[in-house]
C-alpha positions in Angstrom: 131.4 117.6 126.2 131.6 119.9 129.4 129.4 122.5 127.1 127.0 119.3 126.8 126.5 118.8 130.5 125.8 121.7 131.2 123.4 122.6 128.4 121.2 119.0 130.2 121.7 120.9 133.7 120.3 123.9 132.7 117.7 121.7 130.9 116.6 119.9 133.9 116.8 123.3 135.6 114.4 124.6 133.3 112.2 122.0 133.2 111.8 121.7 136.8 110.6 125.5 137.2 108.1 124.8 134.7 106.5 122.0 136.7 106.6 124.0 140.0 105.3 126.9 137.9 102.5 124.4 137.0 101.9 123.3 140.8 101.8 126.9 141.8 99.4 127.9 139.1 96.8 125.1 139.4 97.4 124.4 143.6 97.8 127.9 144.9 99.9 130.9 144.9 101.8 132.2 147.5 101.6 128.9 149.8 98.1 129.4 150.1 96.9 127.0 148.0 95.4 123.3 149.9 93.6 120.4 148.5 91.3 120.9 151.2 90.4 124.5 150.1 86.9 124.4 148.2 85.0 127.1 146.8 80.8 127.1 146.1 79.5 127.4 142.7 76.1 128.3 141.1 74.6 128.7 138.1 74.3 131.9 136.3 70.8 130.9 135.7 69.9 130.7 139.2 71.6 134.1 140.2 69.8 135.7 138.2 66.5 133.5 138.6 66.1 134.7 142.1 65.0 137.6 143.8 67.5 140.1 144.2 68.4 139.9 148.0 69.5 143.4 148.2 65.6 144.8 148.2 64.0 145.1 151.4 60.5 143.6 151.1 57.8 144.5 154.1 54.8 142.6 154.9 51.5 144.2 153.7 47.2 143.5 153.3 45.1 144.9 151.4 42.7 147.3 152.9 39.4 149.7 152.4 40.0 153.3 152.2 36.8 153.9 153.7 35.7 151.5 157.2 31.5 152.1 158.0 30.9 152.0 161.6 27.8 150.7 162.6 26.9 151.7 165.9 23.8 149.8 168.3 21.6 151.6 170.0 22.7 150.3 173.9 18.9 151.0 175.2 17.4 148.6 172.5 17.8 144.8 172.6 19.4 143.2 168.9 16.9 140.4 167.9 18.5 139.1 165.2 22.0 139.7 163.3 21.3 138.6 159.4 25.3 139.1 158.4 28.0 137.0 159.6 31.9 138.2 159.5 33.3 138.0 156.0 29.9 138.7 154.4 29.5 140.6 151.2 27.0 143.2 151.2 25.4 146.2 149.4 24.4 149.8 149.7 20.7 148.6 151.6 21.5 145.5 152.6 20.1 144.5 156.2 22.6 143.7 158.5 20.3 143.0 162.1 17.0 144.1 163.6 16.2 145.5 166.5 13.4 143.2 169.5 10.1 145.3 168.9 7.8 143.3 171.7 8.8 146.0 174.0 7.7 148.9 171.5 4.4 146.9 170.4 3.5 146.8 174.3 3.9 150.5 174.6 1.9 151.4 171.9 -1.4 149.3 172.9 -1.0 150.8 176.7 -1.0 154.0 175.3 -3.5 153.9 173.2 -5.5 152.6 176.1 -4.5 155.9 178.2 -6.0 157.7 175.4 -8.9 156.2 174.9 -9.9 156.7 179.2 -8.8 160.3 178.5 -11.2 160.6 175.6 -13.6 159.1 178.0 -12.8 161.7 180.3 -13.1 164.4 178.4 -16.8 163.2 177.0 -17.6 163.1 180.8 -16.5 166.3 181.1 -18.4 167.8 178.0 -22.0 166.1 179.6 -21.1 168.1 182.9 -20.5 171.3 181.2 -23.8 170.8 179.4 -25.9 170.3 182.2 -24.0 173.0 184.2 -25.4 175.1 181.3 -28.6 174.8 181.2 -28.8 174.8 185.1 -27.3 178.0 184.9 -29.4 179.8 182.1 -32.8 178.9 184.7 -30.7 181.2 187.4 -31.1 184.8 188.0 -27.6 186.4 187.5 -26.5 186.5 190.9 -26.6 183.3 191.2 -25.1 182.1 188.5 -21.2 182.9 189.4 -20.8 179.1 191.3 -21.8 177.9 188.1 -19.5 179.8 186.1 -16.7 178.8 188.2 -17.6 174.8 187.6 -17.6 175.6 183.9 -14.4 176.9 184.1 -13.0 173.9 186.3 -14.3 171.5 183.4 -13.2 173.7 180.3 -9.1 173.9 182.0 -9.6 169.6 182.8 -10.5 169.3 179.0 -8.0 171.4 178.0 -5.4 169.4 179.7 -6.7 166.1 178.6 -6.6 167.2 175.0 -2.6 168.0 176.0 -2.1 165.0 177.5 -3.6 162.9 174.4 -1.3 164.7 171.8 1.8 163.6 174.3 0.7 160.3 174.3 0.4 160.3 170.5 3.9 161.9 170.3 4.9 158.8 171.9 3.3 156.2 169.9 4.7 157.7 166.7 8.1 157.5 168.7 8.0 153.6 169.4 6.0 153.3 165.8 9.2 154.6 164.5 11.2 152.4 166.6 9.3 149.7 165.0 9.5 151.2 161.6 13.6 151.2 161.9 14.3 147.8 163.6 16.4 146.8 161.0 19.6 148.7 160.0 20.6 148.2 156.9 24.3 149.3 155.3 25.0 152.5 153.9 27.7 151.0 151.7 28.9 148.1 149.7 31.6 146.0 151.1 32.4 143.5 153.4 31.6 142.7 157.1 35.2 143.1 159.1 33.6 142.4 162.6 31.1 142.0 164.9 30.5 142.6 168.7 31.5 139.4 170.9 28.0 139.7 173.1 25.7 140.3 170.0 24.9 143.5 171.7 26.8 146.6 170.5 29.9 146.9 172.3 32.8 145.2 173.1 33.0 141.6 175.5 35.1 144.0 178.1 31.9 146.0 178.2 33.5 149.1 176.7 31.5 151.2 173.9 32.9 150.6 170.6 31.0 149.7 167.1 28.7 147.3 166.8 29.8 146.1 163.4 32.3 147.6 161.1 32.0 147.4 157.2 35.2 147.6 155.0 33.9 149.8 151.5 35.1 147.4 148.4 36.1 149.3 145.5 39.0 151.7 147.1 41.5 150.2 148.5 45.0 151.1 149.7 47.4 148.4 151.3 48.7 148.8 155.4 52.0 148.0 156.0 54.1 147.5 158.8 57.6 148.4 159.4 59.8 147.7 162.7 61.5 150.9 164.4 64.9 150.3 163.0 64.0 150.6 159.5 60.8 153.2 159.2 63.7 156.1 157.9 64.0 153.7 154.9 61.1 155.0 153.6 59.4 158.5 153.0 56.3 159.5 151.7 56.0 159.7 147.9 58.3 156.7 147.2 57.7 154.4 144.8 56.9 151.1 145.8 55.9 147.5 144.4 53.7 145.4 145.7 53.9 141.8 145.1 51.8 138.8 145.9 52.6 136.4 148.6 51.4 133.4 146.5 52.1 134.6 142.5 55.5 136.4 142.9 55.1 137.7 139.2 51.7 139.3 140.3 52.9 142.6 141.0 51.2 146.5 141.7 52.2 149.4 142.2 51.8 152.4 143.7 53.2 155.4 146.5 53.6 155.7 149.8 51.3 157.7 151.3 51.4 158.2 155.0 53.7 156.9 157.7 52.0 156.4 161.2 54.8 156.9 163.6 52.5 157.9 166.2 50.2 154.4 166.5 52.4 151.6 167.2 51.3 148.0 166.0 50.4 145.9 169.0 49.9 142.6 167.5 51.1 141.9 164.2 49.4 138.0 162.5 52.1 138.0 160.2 55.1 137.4 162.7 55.3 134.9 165.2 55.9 136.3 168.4 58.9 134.3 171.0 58.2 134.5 174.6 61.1 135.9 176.1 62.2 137.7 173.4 61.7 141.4 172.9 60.3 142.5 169.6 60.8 146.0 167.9 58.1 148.2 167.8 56.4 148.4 164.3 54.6 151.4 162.8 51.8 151.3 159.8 52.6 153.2 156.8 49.6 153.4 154.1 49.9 152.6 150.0 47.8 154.3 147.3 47.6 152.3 144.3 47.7 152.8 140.7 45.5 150.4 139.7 43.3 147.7 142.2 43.0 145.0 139.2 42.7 141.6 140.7 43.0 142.6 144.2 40.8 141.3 147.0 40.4 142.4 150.6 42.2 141.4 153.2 45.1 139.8 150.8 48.6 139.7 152.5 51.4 141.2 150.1 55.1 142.2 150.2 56.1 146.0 149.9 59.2 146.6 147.7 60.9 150.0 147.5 60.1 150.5 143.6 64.1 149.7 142.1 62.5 149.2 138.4 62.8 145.3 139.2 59.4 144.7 137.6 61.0 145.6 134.1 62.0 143.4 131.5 65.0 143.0 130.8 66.1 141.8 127.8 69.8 140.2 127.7 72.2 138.5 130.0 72.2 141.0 133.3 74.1 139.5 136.6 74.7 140.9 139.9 77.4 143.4 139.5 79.5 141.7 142.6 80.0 138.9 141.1 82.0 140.9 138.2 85.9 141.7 139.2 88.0 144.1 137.4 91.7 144.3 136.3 94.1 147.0 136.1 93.2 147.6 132.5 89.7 147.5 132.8 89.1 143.9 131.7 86.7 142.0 133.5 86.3 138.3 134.7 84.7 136.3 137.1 85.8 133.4 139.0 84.1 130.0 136.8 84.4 126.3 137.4 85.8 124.9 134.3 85.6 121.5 132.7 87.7 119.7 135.3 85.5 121.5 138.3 88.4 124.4 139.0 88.3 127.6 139.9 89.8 129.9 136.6 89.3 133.5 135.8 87.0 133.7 132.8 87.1 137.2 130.9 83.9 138.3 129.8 82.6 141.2 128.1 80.2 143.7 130.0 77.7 146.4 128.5 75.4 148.5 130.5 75.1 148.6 134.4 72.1 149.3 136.1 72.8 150.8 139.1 69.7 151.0 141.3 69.2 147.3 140.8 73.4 146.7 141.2 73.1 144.1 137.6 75.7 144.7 134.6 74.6 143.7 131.1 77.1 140.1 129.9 77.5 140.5 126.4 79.8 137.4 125.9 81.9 135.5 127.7 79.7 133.4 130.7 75.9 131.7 129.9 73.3 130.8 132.0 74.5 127.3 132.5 78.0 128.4 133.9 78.7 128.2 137.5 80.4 130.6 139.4 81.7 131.8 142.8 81.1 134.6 144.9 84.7 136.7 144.6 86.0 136.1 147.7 89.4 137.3 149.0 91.8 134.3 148.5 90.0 133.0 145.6 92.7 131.3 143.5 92.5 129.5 139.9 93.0 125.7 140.3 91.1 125.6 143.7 88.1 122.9 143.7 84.7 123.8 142.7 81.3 122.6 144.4 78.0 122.8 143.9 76.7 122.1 147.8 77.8 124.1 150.7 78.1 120.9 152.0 81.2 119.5 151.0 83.5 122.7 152.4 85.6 122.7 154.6 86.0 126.1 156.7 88.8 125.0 158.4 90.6 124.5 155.4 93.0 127.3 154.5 91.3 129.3 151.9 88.7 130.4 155.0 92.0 130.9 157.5 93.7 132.9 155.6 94.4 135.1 159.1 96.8 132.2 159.5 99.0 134.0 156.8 99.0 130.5 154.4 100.8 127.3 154.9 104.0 125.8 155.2 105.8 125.2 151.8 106.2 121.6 152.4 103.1 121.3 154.5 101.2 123.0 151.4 102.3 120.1 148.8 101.8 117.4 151.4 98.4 118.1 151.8 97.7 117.9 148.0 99.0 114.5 148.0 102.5 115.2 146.6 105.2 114.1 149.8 108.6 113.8 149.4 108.5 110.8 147.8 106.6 112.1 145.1 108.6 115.0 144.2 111.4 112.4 143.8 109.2 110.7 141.3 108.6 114.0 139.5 112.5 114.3 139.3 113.1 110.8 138.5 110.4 111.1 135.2 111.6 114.4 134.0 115.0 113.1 133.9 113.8 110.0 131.6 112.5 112.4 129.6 115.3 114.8 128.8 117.4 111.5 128.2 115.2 110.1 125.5 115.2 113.4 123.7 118.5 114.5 121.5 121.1 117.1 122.6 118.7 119.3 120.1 116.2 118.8 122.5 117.8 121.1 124.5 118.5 124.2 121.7 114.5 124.1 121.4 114.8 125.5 125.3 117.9 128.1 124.0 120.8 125.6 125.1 123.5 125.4 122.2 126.7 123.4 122.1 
């Protein structure tokens, strides 16, 4: 009977570790474990669904590799501009004209001052005439005074005729004026600006182009990078350029020059805070491999070229979210049917390591959620699906606190003292509705 007794102690003994076994595996190990401890879960799907945050992206737009500056004469007065700013034009196409009244005016005074000189000069031809034949009815010592007025006439002719071919010089000066009042564009491309006072020149009244024209055809993309970052890159290196709008629009293409020496003073693409001091960006430059589909003045991203535009086919997940056992074996932490944390094994192929993804073979599928493998993580713990609903004062995010209390650990899962008493109370029922062979299934003979 004694042997009896004892072999139900040892039964209840037995029984008991089991069920704290099972509160320690599904509530926490090592006191750590809290019903207010709860862990964020996401798809597998949307991990890998989303850009991989570990590429640095840099804000680009889409350039000319050749810029046309048009330059206005400063002496001549613009009439009329025939291009407006974001116009497309051609190799010939007129982009203003020059006033011409001025030019017109000159001319016709000219020509008057030619016409008197010709005048002039006819005069001057009667006199010599007359002065001639005066002279021939002279003996020859007289005729000397005459000689000398000849002379006088023939030098005033001489220097009429000078004067008319510097006067014709400058008619075919303002008839070329005239002729070239409009200045058309030795390229095809696009208008990028145009003088503030429609008169060459900037509104500050400094010299600068009057217009500038942005060749279509060859382009390259400007990019900006702040002062912290700009030894990430180096000429040569890949890069990917992807559209702002269409993410799975992509390019690609080099770097090609890093401007370290011009600083960026305004940049449209950040907004600036007054108050706050912003780094000083630099340009670096982008030759393409192909210009398909582009259009100037687009605003990109710049990737550092990681292979991410490859397809690939598979399961592939961000290798951090993988963990690793002695063995080898690896696992993640995945919310299971009940919404608990538990370490799911799962086969692993291929990693790619300048992207940081491994290759699932089996195991997980895109419509399994899983966490993040922080420390602490522990199988039984909550799982949710909104940052929401956590709790960061809850243990598993104070684990500096070195855990809980034992008993403060099982109160706060609901199970007081009074509860534990129950648990006694039931297992006891239960080992006395089984037979004393109840107990030699646990290895408790007679």
């Amino acid at each position: 009977m004694k042997k009896k007794v004892v072999g139900i102690v040892v039964g209840l003994v037995v029984v008991a570790a089991v069920a704290a076994g099972g509160i320690w595996y599904f509530f926490g190990r090592d006191n750590t474990g809290s019903g207010k401890d709860k862990v964020y879960v996401q798809s597998v799907a949307e991990i890998v669904g989303r850009n991989n945050g570990f590429i640095s992206s840099y804000n680009g737009v889409v350039e000319s590799q050749e810029t046309l500056k048009v330059n206005c004469d400063q002496e001549r007065k613009v009439k009329d501009i025939l291009v407006s700013v974001g116009d497309t034009v051609e190799e010939g196409t007129a982009l203003f004209t020059y006033d011409t009244e001025d030019a017109t005016n000159q001319i016709a005074s000219i020509k008057l001052d030619i016409e008197s000189i010709n005048n002039d000069i006819e005069s001057y031809n009667s006199q010599i005439t007359e002065l001639s034949k005066e002279k021939e009815a002279l003996p020859a010592d007289q005729q000397f005074e005459y000689t000398t007025q000849i002379q006088t006439l023939q030098t005033q002719i001489k220097q009429a005729q000078y004067d008319i071919k510097g006067k014709q010089a400058e008619i075919e000066k303002q008839q070329k004026l005239i002729n070239n009042s409009t200045v058309t564009s030795s390229i095809a491309g696009v208008v990028k600006t145009i003088a503030e006072n429609g008169n060459g020149g900037s509104s500050d009244g400094a010299q600068d182009s009057f217009m500038t024209i942005l060749a279509t055809g060859d382009y390259r993309v400007k990019g900006s990078i702040d002062e912290q970052n700009v030894y990430n890159l180096s000429v040569g290196q890949a890069v990917v350029v992807r559209s702002r709008v269409d993410e799975t629009m992509t390019w690609t293409g080099t770097i090609s020059a890093i401007d370290t020496e011009s600083k960026i003073e305004n940049n449209n693409d950040i907004y600036e805070n007054e108050g706050v001091e912003q780094a000083t960006k630099y340009p670096f430059y982008i030759s393409l491999d192909s210009t398909d589909n582009l259009l100037l003045g687009q605003h990109l991203f710049i990737e550092p070229d990681y292979g991410q535009t490859e397809v690939m086919e598979g399961l592939w997940l961000d290798s951090s979210y993988i963990c690793y056992e002695e063995d080898g074996s690896a696992y993640v932490w995945a919310a299971n049917s009940r919404n608990r944390l538990e370490k799911r094994t799962i086969e692993v192929g291929k990693t790619n390591d300048e992207r940081y993804v491994t290759e699932i073979l089996s195991g997980l599928t895109e419509e399994d959620l899983i966490a993040w493998p922080m420390d602490g993580l522990y199988e039984g713990v909550a799982t949710v699906t909104s940052y929401e609903e956590i709790d960061y004062t809850a243990p598993l995010y104070q684990q500096e606190n070195d855990g809980l209390d034992d008993m403060d650990s099982i109160e706060d899962m609901g199970y007081g003292t009074e509860s534990l008493e129950e648990l006694g109370t039931e297992m006891g029922d239960a080992m006395n509705q089984d037979s004393m062979d109840g107990t030699e299934d646990m290895g408790v003979k007679e």
